[in-house]
N, CA, C and O atoms as CSV, one atom per row, in Angstrom:
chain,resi,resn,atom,element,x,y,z
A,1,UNK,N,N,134.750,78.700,82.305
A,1,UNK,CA,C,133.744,79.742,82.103
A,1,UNK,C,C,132.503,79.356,82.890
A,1,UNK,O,O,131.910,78.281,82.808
A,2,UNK,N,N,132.169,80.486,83.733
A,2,UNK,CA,C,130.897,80.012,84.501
A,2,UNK,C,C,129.146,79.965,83.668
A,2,UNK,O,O,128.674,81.005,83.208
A,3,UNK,N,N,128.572,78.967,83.614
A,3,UNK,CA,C,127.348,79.141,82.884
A,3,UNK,C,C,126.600,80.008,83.814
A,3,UNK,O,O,126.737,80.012,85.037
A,4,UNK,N,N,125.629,80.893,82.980
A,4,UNK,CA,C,124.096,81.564,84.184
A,4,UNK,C,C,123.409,81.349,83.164
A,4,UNK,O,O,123.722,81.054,82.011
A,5,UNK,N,N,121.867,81.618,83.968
A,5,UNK,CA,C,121.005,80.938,83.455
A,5,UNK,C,C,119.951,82.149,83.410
A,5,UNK,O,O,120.368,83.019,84.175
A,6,UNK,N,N,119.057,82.437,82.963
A,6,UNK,CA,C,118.104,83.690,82.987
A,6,UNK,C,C,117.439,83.572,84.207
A,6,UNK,O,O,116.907,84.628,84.547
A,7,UNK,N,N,117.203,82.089,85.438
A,7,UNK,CA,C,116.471,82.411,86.368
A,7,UNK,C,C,117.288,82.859,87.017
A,7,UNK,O,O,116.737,83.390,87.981
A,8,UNK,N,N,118.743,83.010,87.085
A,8,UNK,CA,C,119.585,83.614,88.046
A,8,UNK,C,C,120.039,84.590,87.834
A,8,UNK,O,O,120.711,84.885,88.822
A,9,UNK,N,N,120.113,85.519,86.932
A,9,UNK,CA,C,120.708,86.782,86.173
A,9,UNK,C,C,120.065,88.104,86.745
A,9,UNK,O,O,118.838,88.007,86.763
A,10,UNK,N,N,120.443,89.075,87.126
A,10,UNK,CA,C,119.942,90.019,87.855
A,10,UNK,C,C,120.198,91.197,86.704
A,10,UNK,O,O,121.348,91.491,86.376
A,11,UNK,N,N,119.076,91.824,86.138
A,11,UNK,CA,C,119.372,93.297,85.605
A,11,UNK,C,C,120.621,93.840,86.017
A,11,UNK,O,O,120.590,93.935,87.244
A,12,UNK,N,N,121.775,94.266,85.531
A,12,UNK,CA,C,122.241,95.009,85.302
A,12,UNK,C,C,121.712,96.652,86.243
A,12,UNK,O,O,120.764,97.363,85.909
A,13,UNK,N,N,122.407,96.834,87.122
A,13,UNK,CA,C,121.609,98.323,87.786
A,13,UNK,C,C,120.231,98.050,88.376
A,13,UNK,O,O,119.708,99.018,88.929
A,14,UNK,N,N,119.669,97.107,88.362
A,14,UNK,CA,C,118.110,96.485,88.552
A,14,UNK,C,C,118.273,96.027,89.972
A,14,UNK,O,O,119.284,96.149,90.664
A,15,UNK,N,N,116.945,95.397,90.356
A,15,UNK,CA,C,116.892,94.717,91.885
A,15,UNK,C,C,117.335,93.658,91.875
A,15,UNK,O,O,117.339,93.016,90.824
A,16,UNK,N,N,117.800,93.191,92.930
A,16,UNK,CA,C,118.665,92.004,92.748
A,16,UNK,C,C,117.546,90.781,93.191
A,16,UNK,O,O,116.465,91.326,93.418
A,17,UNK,N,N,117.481,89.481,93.360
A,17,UNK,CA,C,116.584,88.757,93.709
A,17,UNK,C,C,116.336,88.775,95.126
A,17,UNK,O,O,117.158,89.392,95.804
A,18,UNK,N,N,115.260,88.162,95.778
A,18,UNK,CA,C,114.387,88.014,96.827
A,18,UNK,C,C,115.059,87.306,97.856
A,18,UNK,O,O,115.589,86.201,97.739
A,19,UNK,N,N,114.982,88.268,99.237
A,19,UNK,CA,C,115.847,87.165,100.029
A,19,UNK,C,C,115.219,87.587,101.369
A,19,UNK,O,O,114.379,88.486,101.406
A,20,UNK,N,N,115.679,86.856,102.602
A,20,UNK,CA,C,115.197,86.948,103.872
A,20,UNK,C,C,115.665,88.338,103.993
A,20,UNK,O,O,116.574,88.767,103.283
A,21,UNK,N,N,114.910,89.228,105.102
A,21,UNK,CA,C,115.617,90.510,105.398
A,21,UNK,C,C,115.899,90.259,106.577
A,21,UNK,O,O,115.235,89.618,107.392
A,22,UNK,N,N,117.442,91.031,106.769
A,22,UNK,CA,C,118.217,91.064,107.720
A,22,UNK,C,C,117.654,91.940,108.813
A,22,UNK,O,O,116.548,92.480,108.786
A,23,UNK,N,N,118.667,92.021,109.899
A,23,UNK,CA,C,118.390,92.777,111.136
A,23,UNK,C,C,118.406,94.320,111.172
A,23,UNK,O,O,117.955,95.097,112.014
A,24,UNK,N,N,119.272,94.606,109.635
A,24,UNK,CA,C,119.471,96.229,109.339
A,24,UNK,C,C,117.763,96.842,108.582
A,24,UNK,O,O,117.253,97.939,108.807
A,25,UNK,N,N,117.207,95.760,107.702
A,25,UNK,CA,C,116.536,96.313,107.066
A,25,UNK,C,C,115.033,96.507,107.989
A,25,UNK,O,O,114.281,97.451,107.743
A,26,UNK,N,N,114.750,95.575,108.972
A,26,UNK,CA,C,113.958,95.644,110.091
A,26,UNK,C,C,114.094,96.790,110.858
A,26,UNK,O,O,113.060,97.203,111.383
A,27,UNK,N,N,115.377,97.553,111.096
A,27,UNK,CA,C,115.699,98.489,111.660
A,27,UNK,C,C,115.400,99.713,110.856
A,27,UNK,O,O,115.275,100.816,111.388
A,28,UNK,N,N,115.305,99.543,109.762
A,28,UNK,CA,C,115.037,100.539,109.046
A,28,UNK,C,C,113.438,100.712,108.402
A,28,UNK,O,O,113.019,101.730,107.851
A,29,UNK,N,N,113.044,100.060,108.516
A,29,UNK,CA,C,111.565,99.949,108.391
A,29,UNK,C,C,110.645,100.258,110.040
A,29,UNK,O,O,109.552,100.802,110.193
A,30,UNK,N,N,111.473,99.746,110.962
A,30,UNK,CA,C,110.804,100.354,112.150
A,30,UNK,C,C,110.876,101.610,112.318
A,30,UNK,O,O,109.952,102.351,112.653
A,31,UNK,N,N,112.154,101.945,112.057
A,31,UNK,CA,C,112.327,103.822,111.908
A,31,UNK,C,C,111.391,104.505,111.034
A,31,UNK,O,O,111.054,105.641,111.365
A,32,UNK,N,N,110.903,103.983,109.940
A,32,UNK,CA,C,110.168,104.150,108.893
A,32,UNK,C,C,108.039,104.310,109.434
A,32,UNK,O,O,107.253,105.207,109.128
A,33,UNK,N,N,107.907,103.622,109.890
A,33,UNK,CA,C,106.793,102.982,110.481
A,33,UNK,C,C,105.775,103.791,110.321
A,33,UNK,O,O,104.888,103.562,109.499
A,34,UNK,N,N,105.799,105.046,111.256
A,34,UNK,CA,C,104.857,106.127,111.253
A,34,UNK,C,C,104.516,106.451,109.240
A,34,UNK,O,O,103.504,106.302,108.556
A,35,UNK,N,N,105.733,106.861,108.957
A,35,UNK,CA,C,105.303,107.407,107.550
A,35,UNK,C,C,104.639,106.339,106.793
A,35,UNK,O,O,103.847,106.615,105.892
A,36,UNK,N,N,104.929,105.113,107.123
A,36,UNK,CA,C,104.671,104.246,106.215
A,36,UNK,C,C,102.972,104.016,106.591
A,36,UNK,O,O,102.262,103.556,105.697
A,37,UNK,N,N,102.448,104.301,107.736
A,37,UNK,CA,C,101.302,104.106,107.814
A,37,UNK,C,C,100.949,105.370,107.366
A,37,UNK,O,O,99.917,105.262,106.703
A,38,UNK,N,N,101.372,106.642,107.430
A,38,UNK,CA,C,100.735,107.670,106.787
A,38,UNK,C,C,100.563,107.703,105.492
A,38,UNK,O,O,99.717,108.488,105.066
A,39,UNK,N,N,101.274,106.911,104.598
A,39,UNK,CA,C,100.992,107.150,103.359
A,39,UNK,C,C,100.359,105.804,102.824
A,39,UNK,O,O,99.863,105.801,101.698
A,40,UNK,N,N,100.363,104.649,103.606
A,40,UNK,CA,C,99.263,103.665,103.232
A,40,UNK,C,C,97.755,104.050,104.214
A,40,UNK,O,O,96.973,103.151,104.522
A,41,UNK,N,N,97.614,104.962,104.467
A,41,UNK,CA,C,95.868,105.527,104.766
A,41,UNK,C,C,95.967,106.444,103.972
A,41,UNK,O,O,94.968,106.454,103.253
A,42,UNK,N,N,96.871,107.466,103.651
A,42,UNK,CA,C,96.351,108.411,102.155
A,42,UNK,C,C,95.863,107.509,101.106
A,42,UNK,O,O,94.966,107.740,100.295
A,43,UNK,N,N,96.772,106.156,101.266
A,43,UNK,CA,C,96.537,105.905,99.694
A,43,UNK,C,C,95.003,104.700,99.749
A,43,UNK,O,O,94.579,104.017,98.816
A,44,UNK,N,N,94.472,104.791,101.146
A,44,UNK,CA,C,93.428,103.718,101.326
A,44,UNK,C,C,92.356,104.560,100.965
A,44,UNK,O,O,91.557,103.893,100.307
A,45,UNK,N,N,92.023,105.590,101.084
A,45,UNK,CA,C,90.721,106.542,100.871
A,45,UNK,C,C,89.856,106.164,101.558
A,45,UNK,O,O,88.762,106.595,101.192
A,46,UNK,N,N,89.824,105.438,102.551
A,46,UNK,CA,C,88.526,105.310,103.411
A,46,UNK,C,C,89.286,105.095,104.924
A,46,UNK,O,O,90.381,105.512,105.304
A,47,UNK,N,N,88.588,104.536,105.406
A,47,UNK,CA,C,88.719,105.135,107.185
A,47,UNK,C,C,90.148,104.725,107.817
A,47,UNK,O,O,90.190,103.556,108.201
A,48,UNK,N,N,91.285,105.457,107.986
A,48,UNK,CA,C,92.447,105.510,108.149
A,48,UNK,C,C,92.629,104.610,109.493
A,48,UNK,O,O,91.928,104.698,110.501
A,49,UNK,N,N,93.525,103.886,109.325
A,49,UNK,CA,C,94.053,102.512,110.766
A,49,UNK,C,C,94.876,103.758,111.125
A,49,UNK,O,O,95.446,104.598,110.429
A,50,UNK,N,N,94.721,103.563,112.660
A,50,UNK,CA,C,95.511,103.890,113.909
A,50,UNK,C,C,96.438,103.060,114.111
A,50,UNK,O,O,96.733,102.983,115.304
A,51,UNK,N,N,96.965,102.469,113.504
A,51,UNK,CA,C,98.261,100.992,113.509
A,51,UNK,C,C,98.048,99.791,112.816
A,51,UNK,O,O,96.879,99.454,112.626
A,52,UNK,N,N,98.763,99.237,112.493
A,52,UNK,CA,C,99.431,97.976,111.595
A,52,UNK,C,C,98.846,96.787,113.015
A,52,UNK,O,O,99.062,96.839,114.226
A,53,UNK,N,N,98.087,95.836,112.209
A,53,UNK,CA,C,97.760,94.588,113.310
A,53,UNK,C,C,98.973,93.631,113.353
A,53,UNK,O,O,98.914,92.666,114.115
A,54,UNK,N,N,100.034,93.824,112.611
A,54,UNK,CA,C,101.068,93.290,112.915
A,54,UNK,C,C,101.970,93.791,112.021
A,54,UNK,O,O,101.371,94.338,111.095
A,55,UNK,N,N,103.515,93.851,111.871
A,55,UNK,CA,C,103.868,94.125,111.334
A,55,UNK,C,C,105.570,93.484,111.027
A,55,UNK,O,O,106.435,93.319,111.887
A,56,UNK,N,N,105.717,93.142,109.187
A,56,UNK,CA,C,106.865,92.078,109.877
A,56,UNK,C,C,106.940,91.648,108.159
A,56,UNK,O,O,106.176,91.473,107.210
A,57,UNK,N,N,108.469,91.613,108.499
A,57,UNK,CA,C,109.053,92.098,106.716
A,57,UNK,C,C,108.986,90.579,106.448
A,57,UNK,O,O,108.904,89.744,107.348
A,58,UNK,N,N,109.025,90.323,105.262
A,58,UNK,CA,C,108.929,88.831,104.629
A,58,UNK,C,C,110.072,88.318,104.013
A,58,UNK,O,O,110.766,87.353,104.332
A,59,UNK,N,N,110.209,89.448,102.677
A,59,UNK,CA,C,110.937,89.502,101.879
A,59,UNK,C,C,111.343,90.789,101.254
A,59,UNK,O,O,110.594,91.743,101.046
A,60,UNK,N,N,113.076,90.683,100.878
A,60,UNK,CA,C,113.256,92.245,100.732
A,60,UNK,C,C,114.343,92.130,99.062
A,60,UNK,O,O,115.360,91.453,98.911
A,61,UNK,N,N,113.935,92.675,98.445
A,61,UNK,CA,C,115.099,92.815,97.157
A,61,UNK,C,C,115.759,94.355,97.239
A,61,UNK,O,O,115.121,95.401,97.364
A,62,UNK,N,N,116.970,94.231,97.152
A,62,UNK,CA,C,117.967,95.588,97.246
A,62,UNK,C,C,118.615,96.114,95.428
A,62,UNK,O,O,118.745,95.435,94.410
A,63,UNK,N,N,118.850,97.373,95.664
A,63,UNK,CA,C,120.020,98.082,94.267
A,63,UNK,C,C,120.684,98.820,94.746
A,63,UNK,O,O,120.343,99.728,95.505
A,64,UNK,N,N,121.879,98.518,94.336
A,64,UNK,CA,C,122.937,99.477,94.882
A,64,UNK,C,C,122.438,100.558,93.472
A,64,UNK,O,O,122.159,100.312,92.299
A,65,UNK,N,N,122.504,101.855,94.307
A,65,UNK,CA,C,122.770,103.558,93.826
A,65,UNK,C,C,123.600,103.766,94.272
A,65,UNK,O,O,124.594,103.109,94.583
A,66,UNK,N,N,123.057,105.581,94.459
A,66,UNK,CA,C,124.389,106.015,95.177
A,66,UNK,C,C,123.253,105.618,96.920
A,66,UNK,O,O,122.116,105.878,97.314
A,67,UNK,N,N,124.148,105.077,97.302
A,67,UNK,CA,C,123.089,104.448,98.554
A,67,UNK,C,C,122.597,102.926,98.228
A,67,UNK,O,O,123.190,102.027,97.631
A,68,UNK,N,N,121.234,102.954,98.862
A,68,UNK,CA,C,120.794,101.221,98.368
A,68,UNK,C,C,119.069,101.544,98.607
A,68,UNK,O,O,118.486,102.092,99.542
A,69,UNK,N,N,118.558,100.936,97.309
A,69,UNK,CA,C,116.802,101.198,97.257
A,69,UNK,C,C,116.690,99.798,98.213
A,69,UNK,O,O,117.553,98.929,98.340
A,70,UNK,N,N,115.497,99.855,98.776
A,70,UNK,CA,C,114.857,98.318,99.348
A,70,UNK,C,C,113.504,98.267,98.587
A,70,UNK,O,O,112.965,99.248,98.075
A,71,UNK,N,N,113.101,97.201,98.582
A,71,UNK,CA,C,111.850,97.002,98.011
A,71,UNK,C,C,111.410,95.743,99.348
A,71,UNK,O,O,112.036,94.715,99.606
A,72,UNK,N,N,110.319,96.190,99.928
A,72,UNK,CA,C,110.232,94.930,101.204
A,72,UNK,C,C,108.593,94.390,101.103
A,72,UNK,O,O,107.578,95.086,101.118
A,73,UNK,N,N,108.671,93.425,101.033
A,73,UNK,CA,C,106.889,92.773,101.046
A,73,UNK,C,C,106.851,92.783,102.929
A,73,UNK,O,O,107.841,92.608,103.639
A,74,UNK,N,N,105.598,93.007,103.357
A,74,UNK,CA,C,105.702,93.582,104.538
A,74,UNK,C,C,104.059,92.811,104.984
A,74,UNK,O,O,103.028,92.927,104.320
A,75,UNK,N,N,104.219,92.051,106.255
A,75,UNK,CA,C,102.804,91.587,106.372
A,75,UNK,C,C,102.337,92.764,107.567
A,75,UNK,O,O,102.971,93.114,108.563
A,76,UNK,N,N,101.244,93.142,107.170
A,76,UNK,CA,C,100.607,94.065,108.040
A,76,UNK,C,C,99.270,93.489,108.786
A,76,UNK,O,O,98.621,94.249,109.505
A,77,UNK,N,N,98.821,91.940,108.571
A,77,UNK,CA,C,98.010,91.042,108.861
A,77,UNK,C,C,97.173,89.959,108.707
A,77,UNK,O,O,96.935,89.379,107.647
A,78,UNK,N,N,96.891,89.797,109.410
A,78,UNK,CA,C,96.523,88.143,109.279
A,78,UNK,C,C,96.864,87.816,107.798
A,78,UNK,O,O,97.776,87.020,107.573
A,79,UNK,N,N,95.868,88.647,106.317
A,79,UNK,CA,C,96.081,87.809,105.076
A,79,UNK,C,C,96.419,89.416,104.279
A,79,UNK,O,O,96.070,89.691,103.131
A,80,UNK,N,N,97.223,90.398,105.278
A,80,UNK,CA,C,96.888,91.364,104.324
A,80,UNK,C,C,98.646,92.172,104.407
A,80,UNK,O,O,99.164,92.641,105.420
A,81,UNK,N,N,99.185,92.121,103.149
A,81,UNK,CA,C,100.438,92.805,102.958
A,81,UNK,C,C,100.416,94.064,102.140
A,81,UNK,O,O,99.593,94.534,101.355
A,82,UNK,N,N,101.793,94.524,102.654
A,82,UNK,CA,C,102.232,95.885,101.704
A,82,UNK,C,C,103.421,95.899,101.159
A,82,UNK,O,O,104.406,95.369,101.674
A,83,UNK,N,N,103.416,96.618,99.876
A,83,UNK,CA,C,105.276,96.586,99.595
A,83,UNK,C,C,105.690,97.832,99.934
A,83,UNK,O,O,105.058,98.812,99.540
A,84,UNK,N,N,106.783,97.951,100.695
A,84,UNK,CA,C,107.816,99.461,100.778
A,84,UNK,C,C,108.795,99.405,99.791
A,84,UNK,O,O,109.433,98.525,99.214
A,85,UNK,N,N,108.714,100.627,99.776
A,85,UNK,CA,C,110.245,100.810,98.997
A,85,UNK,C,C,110.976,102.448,99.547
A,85,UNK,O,O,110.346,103.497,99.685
A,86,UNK,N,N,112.061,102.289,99.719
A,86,UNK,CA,C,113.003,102.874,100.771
A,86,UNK,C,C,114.167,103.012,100.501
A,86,UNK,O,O,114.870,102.027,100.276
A,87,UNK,N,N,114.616,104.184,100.462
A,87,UNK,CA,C,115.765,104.198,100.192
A,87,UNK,C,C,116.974,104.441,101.243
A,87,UNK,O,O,116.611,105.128,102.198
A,88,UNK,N,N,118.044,104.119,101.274
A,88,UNK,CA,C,119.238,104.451,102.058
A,88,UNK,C,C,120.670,105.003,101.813
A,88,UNK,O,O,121.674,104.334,101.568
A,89,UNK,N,N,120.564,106.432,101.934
A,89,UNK,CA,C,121.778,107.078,101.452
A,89,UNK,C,C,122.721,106.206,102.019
A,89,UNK,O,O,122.628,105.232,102.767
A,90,UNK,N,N,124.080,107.065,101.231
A,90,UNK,CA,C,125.952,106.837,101.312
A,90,UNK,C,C,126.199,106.899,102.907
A,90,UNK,O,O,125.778,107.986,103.304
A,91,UNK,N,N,126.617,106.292,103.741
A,91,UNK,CA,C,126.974,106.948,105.554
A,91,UNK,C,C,127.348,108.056,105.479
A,91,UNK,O,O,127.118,108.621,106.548
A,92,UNK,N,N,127.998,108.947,104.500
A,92,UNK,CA,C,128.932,110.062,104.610
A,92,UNK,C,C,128.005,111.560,104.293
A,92,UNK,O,O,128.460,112.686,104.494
A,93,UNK,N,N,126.695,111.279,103.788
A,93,UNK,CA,C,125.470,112.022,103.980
A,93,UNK,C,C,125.221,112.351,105.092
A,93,UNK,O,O,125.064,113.528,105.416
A,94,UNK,N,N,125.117,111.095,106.103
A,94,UNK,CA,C,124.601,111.934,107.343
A,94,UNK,C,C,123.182,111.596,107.870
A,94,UNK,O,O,122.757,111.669,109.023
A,95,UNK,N,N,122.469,111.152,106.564
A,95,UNK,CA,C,121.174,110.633,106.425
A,95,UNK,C,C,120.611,109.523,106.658
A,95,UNK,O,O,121.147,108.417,106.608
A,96,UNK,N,N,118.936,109.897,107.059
A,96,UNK,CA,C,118.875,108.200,107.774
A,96,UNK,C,C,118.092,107.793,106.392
A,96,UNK,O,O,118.213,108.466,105.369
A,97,UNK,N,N,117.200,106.513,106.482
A,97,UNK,CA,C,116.322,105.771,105.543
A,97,UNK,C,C,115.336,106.895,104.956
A,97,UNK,O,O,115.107,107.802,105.756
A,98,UNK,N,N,114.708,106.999,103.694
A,98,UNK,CA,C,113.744,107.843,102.915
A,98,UNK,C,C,112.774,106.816,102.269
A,98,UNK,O,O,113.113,105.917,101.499
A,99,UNK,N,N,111.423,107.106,102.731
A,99,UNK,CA,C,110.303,106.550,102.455
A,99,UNK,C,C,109.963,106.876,101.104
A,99,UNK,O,O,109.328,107.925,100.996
A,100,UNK,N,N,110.300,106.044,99.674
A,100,UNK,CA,C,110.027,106.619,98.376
A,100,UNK,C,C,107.957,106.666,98.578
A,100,UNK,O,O,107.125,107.526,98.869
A,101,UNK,N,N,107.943,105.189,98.211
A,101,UNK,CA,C,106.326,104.759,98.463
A,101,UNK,C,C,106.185,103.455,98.834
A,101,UNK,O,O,106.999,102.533,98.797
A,102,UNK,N,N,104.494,103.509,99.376
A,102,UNK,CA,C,103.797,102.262,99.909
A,102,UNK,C,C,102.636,102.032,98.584
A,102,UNK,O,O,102.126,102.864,97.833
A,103,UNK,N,N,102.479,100.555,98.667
A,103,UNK,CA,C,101.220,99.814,97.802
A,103,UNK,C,C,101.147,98.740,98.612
A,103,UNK,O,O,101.913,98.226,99.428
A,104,UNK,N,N,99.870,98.467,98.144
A,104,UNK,CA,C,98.992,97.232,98.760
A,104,UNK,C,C,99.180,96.055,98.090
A,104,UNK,O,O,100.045,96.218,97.230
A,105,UNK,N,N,98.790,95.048,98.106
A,105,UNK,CA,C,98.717,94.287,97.353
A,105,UNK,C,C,97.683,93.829,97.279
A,105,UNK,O,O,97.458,92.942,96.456
C-alpha cells in the first residue's frame, strides 16, 4: 500500500501542484499576450503600459476539465509579477487558449 502525505495530495478535481512550465504553455501565453495586457491595465486604473518589460512564465499549476485550466505566475519585471489563468479546450473543439483572468500580485 502506497503511503501519501497531505504535502503531496492534490484536491480531487483541484489544481495539481507547481511545476516548471513547458514549451506548450509558453506558447500559449504568447498567443494570449495582447489580452493579457488588456485586462491587466483595466484592472490597474491608472496609466495603462504599452507592453510587459519582460515577460516570462515561472511557474504553472494545471486541472484537467473538459480541456485543461492553467494557473501561471508570470514575471512581467524586474520585481513585479502576474498570475494568469487560462483555459484550454478538448482539440476536437477547434479552439485555441481562453483568457479566464489576470491579478497582480
Amino acid at each position: 500500500i502506497a503511503q501519501t502525505t497531505a504535502k503531496n495530495m492534490n484536491m480531487v478535481g483541484g489544481f495539481g501542484g507547481s511545476q516548471a512550465p513547458d514549451a506548450e504553455v509558453v506558447k500559449h501565453l504568447e498567443s494570449l499576450k495582447a489580452d493579457i495586457l488588456k485586462s491587466h491595465n483595466e484592472a490597474r486604473g491608472d496609466a495603462p503600459l504599452s507592453g510587459f518589460e519582460a515577460f516570462e512564465a515561472l511557474e504553472c499549476r494545471t486541472q484537467v476539465v473538459a480541456g485543461t485550466n492553467y494557473q501561471v505566475k508570470v514575471r512581467i519585471g524586474s520585481e513585479k509579477f502576474i498570475n494568469v489563468q487560462f483555459h484550454v479546450p478538448l482539440p476536437h473543439t477547434g479552439q485555441g487558449p481562453q483568457l479566464m483572468h489576470v491579478t497582480s500580485e
